[in-house]
C-alpha positions as CSV (number, residue, x, y, z in Angstrom):
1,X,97.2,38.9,-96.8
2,X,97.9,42.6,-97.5
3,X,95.8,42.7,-100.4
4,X,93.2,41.9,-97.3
5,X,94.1,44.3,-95.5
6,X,93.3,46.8,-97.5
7,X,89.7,45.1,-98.9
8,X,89.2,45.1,-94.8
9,X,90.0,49.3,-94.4
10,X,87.9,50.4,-98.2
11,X,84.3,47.9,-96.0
12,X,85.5,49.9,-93.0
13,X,85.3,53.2,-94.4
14,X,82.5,52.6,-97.1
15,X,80.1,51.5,-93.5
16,X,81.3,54.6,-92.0
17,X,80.4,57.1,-95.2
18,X,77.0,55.0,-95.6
19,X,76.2,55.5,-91.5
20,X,77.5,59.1,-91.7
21,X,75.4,59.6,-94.3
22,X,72.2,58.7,-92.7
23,X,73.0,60.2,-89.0
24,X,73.5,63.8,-91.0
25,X,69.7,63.4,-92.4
26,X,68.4,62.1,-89.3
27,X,70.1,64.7,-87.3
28,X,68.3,67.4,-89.9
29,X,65.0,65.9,-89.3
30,X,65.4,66.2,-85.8
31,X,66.5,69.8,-86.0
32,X,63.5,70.3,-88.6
33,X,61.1,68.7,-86.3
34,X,62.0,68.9,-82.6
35,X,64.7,72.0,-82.3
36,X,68.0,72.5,-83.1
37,X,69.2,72.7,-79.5
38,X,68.0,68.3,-80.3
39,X,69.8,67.9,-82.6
40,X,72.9,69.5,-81.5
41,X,72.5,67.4,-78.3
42,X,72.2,64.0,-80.5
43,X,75.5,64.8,-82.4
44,X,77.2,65.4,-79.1
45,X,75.9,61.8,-78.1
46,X,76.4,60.3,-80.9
47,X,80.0,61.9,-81.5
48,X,81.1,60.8,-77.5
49,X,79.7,57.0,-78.4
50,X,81.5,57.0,-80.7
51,X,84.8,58.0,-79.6
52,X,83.8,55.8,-76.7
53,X,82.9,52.1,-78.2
54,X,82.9,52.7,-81.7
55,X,86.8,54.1,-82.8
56,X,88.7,50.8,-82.7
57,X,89.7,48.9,-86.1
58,X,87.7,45.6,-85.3
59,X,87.1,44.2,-88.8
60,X,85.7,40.9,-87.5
61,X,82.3,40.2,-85.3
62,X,83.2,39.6,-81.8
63,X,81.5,36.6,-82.3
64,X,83.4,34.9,-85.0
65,X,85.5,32.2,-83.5
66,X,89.4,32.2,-84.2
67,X,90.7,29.5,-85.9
68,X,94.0,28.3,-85.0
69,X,95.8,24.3,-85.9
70,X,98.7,23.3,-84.4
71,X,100.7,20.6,-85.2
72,X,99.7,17.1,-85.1
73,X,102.1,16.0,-82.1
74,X,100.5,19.0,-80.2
75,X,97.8,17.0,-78.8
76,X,95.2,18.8,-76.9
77,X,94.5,18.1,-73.3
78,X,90.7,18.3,-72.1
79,X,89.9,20.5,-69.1
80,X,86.3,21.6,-67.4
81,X,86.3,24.6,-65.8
82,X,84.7,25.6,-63.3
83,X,84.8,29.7,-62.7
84,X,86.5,30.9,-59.6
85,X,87.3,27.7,-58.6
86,X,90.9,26.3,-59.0
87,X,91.7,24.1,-62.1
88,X,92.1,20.1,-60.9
89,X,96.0,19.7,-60.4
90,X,97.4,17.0,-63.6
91,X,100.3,16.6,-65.1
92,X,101.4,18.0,-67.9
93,X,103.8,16.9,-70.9
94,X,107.1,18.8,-71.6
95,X,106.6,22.3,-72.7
96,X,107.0,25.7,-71.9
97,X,104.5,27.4,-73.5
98,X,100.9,26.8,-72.5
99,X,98.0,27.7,-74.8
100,X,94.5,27.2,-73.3
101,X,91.3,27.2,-75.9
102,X,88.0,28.2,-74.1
103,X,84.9,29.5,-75.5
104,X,84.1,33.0,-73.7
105,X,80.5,34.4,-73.9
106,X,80.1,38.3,-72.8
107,X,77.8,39.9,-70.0
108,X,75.7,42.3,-71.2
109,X,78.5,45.2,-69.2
110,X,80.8,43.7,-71.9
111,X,79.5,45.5,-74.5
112,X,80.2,48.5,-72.9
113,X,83.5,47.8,-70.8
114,X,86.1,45.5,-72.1
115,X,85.6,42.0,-71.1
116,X,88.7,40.2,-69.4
117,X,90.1,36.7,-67.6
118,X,92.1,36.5,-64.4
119,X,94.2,34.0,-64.8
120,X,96.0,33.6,-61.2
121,X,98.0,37.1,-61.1
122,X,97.2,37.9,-64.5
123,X,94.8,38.9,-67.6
124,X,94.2,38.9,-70.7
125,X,91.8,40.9,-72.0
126,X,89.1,40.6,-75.5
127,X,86.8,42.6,-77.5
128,X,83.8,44.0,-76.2
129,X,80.3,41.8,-77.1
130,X,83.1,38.5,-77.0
131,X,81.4,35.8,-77.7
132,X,83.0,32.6,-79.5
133,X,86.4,30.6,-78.8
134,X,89.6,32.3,-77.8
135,X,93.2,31.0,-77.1
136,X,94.4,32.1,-73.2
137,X,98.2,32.4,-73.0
138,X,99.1,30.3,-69.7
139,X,102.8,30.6,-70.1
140,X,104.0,30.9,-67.1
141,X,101.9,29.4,-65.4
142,X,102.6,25.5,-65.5
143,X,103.0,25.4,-61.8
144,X,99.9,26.9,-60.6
145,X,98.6,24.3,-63.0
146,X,100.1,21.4,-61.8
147,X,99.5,22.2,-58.4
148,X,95.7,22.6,-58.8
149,X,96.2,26.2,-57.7
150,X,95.5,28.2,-61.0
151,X,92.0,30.1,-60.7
152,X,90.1,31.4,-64.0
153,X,87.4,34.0,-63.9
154,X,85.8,36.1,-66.4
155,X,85.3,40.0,-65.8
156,X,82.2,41.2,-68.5
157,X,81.9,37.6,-69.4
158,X,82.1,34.1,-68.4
159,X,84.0,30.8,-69.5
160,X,82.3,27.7,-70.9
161,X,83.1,24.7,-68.7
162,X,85.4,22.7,-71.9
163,X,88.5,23.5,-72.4
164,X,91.5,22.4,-74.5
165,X,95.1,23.0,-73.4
166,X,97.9,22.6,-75.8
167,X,101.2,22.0,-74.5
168,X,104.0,23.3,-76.8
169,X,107.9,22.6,-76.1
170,X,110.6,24.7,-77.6
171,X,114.2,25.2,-76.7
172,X,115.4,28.5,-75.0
173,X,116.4,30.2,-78.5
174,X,118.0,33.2,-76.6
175,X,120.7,30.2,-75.5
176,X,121.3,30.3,-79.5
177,X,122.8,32.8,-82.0
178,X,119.8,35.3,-82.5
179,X,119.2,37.5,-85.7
180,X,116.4,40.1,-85.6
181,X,115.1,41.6,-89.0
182,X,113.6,44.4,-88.2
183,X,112.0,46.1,-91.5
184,X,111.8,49.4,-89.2
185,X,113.6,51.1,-86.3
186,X,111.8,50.1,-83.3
187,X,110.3,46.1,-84.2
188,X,113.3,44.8,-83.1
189,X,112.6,46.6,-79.5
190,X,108.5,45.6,-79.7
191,X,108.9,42.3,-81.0
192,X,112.1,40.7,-79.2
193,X,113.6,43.2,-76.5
194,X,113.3,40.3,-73.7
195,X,114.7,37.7,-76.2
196,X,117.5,39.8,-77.4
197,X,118.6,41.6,-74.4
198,X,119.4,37.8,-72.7
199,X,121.2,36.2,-75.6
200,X,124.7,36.6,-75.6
201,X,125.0,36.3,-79.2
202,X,122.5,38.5,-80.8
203,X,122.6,40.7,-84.0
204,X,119.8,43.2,-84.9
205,X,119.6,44.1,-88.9
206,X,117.1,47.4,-89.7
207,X,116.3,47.4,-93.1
208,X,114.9,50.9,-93.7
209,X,115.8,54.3,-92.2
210,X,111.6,55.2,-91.8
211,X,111.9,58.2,-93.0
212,X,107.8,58.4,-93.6
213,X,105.3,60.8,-91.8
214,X,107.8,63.3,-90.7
215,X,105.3,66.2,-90.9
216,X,106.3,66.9,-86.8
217,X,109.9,67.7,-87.6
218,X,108.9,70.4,-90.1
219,X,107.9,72.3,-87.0
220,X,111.7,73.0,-87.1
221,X,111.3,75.4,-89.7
222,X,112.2,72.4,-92.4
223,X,110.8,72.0,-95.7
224,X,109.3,68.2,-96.2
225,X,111.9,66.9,-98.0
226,X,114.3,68.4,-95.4
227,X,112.0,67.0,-92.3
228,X,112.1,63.4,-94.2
229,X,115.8,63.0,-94.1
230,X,116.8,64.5,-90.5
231,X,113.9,61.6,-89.4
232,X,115.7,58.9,-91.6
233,X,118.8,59.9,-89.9
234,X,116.9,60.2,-86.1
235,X,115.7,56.7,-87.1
236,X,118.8,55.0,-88.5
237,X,120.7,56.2,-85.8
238,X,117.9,54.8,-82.9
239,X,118.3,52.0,-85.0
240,X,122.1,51.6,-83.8
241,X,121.9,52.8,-80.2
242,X,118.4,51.5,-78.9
243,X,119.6,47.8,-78.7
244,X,123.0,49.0,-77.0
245,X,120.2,49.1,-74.0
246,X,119.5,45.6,-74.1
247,X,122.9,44.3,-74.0
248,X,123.7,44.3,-77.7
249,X,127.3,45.0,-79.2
250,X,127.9,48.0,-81.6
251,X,129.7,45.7,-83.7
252,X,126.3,43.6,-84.1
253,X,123.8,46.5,-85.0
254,X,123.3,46.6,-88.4
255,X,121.4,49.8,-90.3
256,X,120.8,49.2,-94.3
257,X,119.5,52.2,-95.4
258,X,116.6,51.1,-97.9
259,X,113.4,53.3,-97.9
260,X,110.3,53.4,-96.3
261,X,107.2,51.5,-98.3
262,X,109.1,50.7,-101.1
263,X,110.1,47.1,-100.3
264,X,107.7,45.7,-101.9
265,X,108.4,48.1,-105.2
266,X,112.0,46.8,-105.4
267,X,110.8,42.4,-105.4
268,X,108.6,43.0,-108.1
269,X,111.6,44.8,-109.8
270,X,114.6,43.1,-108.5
271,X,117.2,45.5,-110.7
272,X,115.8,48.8,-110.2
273,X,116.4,51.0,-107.8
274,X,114.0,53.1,-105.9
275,X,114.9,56.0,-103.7
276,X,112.5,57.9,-100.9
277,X,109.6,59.1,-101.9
278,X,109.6,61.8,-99.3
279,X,113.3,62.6,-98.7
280,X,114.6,62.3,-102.2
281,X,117.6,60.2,-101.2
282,X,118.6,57.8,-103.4
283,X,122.0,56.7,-102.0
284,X,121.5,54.0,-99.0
285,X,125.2,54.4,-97.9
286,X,124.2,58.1,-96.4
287,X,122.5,56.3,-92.8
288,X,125.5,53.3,-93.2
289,X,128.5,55.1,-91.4
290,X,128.5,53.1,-88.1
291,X,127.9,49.9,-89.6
292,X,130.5,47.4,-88.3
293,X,131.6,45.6,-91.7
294,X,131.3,46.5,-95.7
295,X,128.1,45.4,-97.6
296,X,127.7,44.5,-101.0
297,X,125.3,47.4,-101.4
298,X,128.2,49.7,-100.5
299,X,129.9,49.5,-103.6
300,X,127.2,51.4,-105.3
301,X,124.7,52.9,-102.8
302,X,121.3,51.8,-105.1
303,X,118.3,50.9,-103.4
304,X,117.7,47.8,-105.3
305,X,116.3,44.2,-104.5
306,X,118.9,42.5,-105.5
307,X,121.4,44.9,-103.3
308,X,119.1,43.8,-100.2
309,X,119.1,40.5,-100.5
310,X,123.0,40.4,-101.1
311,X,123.5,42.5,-98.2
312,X,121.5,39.8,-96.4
313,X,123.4,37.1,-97.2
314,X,126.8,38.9,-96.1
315,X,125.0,39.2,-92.9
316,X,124.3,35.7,-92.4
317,X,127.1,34.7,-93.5
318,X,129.0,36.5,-91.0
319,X,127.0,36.8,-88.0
320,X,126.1,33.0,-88.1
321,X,123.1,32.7,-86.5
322,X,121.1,29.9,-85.7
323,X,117.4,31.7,-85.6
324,X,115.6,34.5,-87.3
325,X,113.6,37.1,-85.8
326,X,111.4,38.2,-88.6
327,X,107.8,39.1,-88.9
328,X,105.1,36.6,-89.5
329,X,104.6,35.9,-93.8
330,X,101.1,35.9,-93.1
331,X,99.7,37.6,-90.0
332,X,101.6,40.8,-90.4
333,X,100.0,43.0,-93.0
334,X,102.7,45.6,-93.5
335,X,104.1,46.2,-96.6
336,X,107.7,46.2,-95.4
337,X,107.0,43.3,-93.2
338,X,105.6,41.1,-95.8
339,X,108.3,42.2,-98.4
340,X,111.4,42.2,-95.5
341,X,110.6,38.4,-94.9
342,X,110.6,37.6,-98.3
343,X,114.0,38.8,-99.3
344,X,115.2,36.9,-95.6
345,X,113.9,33.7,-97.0
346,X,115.5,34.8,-100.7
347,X,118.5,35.0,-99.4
348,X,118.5,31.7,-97.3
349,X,118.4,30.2,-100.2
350,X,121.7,31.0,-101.7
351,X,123.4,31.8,-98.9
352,X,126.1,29.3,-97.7
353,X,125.0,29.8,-93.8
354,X,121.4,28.3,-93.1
355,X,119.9,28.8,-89.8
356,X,118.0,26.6,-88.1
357,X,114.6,27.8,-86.9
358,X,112.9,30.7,-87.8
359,X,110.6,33.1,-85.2
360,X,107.8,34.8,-86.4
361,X,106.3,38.1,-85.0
362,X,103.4,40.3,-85.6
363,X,103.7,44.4,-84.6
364,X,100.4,45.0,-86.8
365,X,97.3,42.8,-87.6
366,X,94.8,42.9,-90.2
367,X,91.7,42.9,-88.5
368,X,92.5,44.2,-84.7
369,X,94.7,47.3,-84.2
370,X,94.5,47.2,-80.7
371,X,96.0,43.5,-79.9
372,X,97.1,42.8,-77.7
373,X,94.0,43.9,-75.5
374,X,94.3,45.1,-72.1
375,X,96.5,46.9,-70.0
376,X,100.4,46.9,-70.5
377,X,102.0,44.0,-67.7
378,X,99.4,41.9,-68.6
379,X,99.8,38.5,-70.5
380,X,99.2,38.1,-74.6
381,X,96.2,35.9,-75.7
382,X,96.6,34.8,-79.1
383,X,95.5,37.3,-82.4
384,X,92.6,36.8,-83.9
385,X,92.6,34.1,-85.8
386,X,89.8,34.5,-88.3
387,X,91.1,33.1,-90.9
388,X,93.0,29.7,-90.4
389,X,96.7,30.3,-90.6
390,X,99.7,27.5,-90.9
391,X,100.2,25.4,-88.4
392,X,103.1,26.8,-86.4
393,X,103.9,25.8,-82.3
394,X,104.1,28.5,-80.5
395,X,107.0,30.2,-78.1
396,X,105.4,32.4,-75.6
397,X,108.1,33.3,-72.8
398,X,108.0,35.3,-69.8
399,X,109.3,38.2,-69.1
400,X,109.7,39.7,-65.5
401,X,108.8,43.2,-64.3
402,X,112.5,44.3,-64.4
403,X,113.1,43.5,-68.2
404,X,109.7,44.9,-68.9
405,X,110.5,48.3,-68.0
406,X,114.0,48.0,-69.6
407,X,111.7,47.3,-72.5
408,X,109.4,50.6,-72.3
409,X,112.8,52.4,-71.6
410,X,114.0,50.6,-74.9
411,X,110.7,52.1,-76.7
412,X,111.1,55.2,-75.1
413,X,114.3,55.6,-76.9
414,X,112.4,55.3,-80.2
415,X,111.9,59.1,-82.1
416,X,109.3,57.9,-83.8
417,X,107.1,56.5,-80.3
418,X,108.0,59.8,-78.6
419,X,106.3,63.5,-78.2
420,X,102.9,63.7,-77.5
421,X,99.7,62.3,-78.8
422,X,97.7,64.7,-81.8
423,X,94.9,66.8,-79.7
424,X,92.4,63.9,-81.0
425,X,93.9,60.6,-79.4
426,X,94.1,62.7,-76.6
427,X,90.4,63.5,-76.2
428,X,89.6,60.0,-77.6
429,X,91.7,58.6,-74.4
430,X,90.1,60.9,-72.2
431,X,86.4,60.0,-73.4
432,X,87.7,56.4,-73.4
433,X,89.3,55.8,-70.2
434,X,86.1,57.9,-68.3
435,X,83.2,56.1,-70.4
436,X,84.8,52.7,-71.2
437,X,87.4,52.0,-68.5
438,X,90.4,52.0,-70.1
439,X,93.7,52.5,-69.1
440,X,96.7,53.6,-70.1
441,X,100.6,52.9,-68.6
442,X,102.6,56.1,-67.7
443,X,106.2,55.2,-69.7
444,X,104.8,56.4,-73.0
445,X,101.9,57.8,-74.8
446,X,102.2,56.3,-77.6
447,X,99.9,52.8,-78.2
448,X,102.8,50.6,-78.7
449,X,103.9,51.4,-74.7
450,X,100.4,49.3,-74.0
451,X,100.7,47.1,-76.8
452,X,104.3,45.7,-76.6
453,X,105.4,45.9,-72.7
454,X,103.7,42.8,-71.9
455,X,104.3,39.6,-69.8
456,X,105.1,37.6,-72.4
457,X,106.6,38.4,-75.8
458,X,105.0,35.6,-78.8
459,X,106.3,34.0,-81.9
460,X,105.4,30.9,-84.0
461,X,108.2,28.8,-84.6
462,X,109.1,27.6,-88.4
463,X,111.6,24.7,-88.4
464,X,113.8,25.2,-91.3
């Protein structure tokens, strides 16, 4: 899935150099023809449409229709909707977490503004030109439901009268023994915050100090090597203190030390080790100071595979937990994500402590960089879904106003979420939120603050 990824971003870029190519000789044909004051007025247009409807990272066609099984005792309930009008009041099976298939089809404005459901108090929001079958998240909602209260109606488009609803029943995993893996400082905090923060047995393992992209912190006066290590050390230690927010113990943060981006360089050579390639560091024990218990990796310091999974297995072994927190094997295209769940699972398998369930997440897609859609507060329709994934149930729970600004304070704790946005986002937002409509909350700048303080938090459950 990473390999697809990147086959997605080269047919992104190779349109844009092909389109850029012909605007420049149409633009000098208009200037050659017409006057240059024309042609300077088309690039402005053409430059503000863009930045307008024509910036995100949609590798799909609106149109394409995601493609999602669940399992086989998930049987799907039929429902016609009629827009506006409340849904007929029926009962439903056990189950918490309430996933509703419809097939949306855009107004002509929803090409221009993005097209969105009300779904009683909330909404969930799609891409613009929608047109093809989507997954509504009605968690939440299984009252309004049954009481024949719950209204649907489209905003820039309009619902199909068939519907499916899938009724998916879970136990409350923050009642269990929780373990995040959180490949960076931060996906604990975007992923789980609302899980974590209630379970009064969770641990929270970072795996890398993200060290990365630390260009901002040679403003200090620091050379790049230099600005690479104090953000490892920012990061490693937000690691630590960020989940003392939501309610976690010190003695249950965990920071390993490994590098950024070069996960996936140590599974395909298990014994070699493979220090920063921006901080020169080569020694993980530097960021492992406050960790509450000795690692195997401590006896040496080297950044290798077989150090990782080792230290995993001391982890589970200890902390006992009876689910994982760990980003989806499939739907999250990071590097580190793909590579961080591959050494959890490596390390199930020899350690002597085997949790129950797993929970997956997904921070980044490969196709969509803005899901979830819409506004911050509002719900989380399923991901695209263009290709079909495995058959997972769902857990979708809610989380109340309170505990999602105890989130954004969470992310707000995050170095690496903080400061402000380059000049260009900022004039993108601007052009954006005047042109298309969109908004923006005011806890953050940064796109995760409208990403990842939602009404409900998602994960596909793996039985183990």
């Amino acid at each position: 899935m990473a390999e697809r990824k990147q086959v997605l971003l080269r047919a992104h870029r190779r349109r844009k150099r092909v389109g850029l190519l012909v605007f420049v000789v149409v633009t000098i044909a208009v200037g050659a023809l017409v006057s240059p004051w024309a042609a300077l007025a088309m690039v402005i247009l053409c430059w503000l449409c863009h930045e307008a409807w024509f910036a995100d990272h949609l590798f799909y066609s609106p149109a394409d229709d995601y493609q999602y099984a669940f399992p086989a005792d998930v049987q799907p309930l039929p429902l016609n909707l009629h827009e506006g009008l409340p849904i007929a009041s029926m009962r439903l099976p056990p189950g918490e977490t309430l996933i509703l298939e419809v097939k949306l089809h855009g107004h002509l404005l929803g090409w221009l503004l993005d097209p969105w459901v009300q779904i009683g108090d909330d909404r969930q929001d799609f891409e613009r030109g929608v047109r093809g079958v989507r997954y509504l998240n009605l968690s939440g909602q299984r009252e309004a439901l049954e009481g024949g209260t719950l209204r649907l109606k489209g905003k820039h488009c309009h619902l199909a009268g068939a519907a499916r609803l899938f009724v998916m029943g879970n136990p409350d995993f923050a009642n269990h023994r929780l373990m995040v893996v959180a490949p960076h400082a931060d996906d604990a905090e975007l992923s789980a915050f609302g899980q974590y923060q209630r379970c009064a047995e969770a641990s929270i393992v970072t795996l890398t100090q993200g060290e990365v992209e630390a260009e901002a912190y040679q403003a200090f006066g620091l050379s790049p090597q230099q600005a690479a290590q104090l953000k490892g050390r920012l990061r490693s230690w937000d690691s630590l203190a960020a989940p003392l927010w939501g309610g976690v113990k010190q003695t249950h943060c965990v920071q390993l030390g490994y590098y950024c981006l070069q996960l996936p360089r140590m599974a395909a050579a298990p014994a070699d080790a493979f220090g920063s390639t921006v901080s020169g560091e080569t020694d993980v024990r530097s960021v492992r100071k406050c960790n509450p218990l000795a690692l195997p990796a401590d006896r040496d310091g080297q950044p290798t595979w077989t150090n990782l999974v080792a230290d995993l297995v001391a982890l589970m072994e200890h902390f006992r937990p009876e689910v994982l927190i760990t980003p989806h094997p499939e739907l999250d295209p990071h590097p580190d994500h793909v590579a961080g769940t591959k050494a959890l699972f490596e390390a199930m398998s020899t350690s002597t402590w085997k949790p129950s369930y797993a929970l997956y997440y997904a921070n980044h897609l490969h196709d969509n960089d803005r899901w979830p859609m819409g506004p911050a507060g509002s719900g989380i329709a399923l991901p695209p879904g263009i290709e079909p994934l495995a058959a997972y149930p769902l857990w979708s729970p809610v989380l109340p106003a309170a505990i999602q600004l105890d989130k954004a304070m969470a992310l707000g704790m995050q170095h690496d979420l903080a400061g402000p946005l380059p000049w260009k986002r900022q004039v993108r937002r601007l052009i954006q939120r005047l042109l298309a409509g969109r908004r923006w909350p005011r806890t953050g700048e940064n796109e995760f603050f409208r990403k990842s303080v939602r009404r409900h938090e998602l994960f596909w459950v793996h039985r183990l």
